[in-house]
N, C-alpha and C positions, 0 to 999 in steps of 0.2 A: 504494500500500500504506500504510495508514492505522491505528495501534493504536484499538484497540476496546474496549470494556466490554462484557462476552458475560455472560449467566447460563447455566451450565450443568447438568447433571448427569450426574455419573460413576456408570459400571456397576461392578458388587463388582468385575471385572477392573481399572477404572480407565482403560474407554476414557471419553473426552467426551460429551455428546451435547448440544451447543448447544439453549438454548431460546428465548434471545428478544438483541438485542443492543440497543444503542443509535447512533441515526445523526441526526447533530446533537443534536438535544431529545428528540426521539421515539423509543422503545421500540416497535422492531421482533420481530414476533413470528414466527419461523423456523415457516412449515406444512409445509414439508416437505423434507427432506434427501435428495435425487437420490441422492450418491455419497458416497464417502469412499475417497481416495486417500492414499499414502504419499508423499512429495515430500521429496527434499533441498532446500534453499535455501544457498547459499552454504557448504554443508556440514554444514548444520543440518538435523536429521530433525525436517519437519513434515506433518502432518494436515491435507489441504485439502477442505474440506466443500463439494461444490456444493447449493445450498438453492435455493428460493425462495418467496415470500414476495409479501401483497400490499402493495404501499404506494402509496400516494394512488389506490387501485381501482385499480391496474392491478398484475396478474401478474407479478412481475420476477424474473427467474434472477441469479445471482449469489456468489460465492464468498469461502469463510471460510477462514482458514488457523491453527492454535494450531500453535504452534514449541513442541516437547516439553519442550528444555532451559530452558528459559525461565518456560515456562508464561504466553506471551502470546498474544492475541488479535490477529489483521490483518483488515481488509474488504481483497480483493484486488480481484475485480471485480466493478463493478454496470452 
Protein backbone atom coordinates (compact mmCIF):
# COMPACT_ATOMS: atom_id res chain seq x y z
CA UNK A 1 0.00 0.00 0.00
CA UNK A 2 1.60 2.98 -1.42
CA UNK A 3 0.39 6.93 -1.35
CA UNK A 4 -0.43 8.10 -4.67
CA UNK A 5 -1.10 11.32 -6.68
CA UNK A 6 -4.63 10.60 -8.29
CA UNK A 7 -6.48 13.25 -10.56
CA UNK A 8 -9.81 13.11 -9.86
CA UNK A 9 -13.33 14.35 -10.35
CA UNK A 10 -16.01 14.79 -7.88
CA UNK A 11 -19.84 14.36 -8.65
CA UNK A 12 -22.31 17.57 -7.22
CA UNK A 13 -22.87 14.48 -4.44
CA UNK A 14 -19.09 14.56 -3.86
CA UNK A 15 -18.53 10.83 -4.63
CA UNK A 16 -14.67 10.57 -6.53
CA UNK A 17 -14.25 9.21 -9.68
CA UNK A 18 -10.44 8.79 -10.37
CA UNK A 19 -9.15 9.67 -13.65
CA UNK A 20 -5.63 9.12 -14.22
CA UNK A 21 -2.84 8.45 -11.25
CA UNK A 22 0.70 8.59 -11.31
CA UNK A 23 3.09 5.32 -10.97
CA UNK A 24 6.74 6.11 -10.73
CA UNK A 25 7.04 8.84 -13.69
CA UNK A 26 4.27 7.99 -15.63
CA UNK A 27 0.76 9.00 -15.67
CA UNK A 28 -1.46 6.31 -15.75
CA UNK A 29 -4.66 6.76 -17.37
CA UNK A 30 -7.77 4.76 -15.39
CA UNK A 31 -10.06 3.01 -18.71
CA UNK A 32 -12.15 1.70 -16.76
CA UNK A 33 -13.48 1.24 -13.01
CA UNK A 34 -14.81 -2.44 -12.57
CA UNK A 35 -16.24 -1.76 -8.99
CA UNK A 36 -16.47 0.52 -6.12
CA UNK A 37 -16.75 -0.85 -2.76
CA UNK A 38 -17.05 0.57 0.89
CA UNK A 39 -14.07 -0.90 3.19
CA UNK A 40 -13.16 -0.19 6.75
CA UNK A 41 -9.22 -0.20 7.03
CA UNK A 42 -8.14 -0.07 10.52
CA UNK A 43 -11.40 1.74 11.29
CA UNK A 44 -11.04 4.13 8.62
CA UNK A 45 -14.14 4.35 6.03
CA UNK A 46 -12.40 3.81 2.70
CA UNK A 47 -13.41 3.62 -1.10
CA UNK A 48 -11.73 0.86 -2.85
CA UNK A 49 -11.93 1.37 -6.65
CA UNK A 50 -11.12 -1.93 -8.61
CA UNK A 51 -9.97 -0.25 -12.27
CA UNK A 52 -7.83 -1.39 -14.84
CA UNK A 53 -5.95 0.19 -17.15
CA UNK A 54 -3.39 -0.56 -19.91
CA UNK A 55 0.20 -0.18 -19.00
CA UNK A 56 3.32 -1.03 -21.12
CA UNK A 57 0.36 -2.85 -23.66
CA UNK A 58 -0.69 -5.03 -21.48
CA UNK A 59 -4.31 -5.03 -19.61
CA UNK A 60 -3.62 -4.94 -15.95
CA UNK A 61 -6.57 -5.15 -13.14
CA UNK A 62 -5.74 -3.46 -10.16
CA UNK A 63 -6.92 -1.41 -7.13
CA UNK A 64 -7.34 2.18 -5.65
CA UNK A 65 -8.26 2.90 -2.39
CA UNK A 66 -9.13 7.09 -1.10
CA UNK A 67 -9.47 6.81 2.94
CA UNK A 68 -12.46 9.55 3.20
CA UNK A 69 -11.19 11.04 6.43
CA UNK A 70 -8.08 11.86 5.16
CA UNK A 71 -8.64 12.44 1.72
CA UNK A 72 -5.63 10.35 0.53
CA UNK A 73 -4.96 8.22 -2.35
CA UNK A 74 -3.26 4.35 -1.90
CA UNK A 75 -2.34 1.92 -5.08
CA UNK A 76 -3.33 -1.21 -3.04
CA UNK A 77 -2.99 -3.83 -5.67
CA UNK A 78 -1.31 -4.22 -9.09
Amino acid sequence: MKPDTVIVHFDIDGTPQPLRFKLKDNAIRIEQIVSVTEDKLAGNKMLCFRCQSEIDGVLKPYEIKFEVQTCKWFLWKM
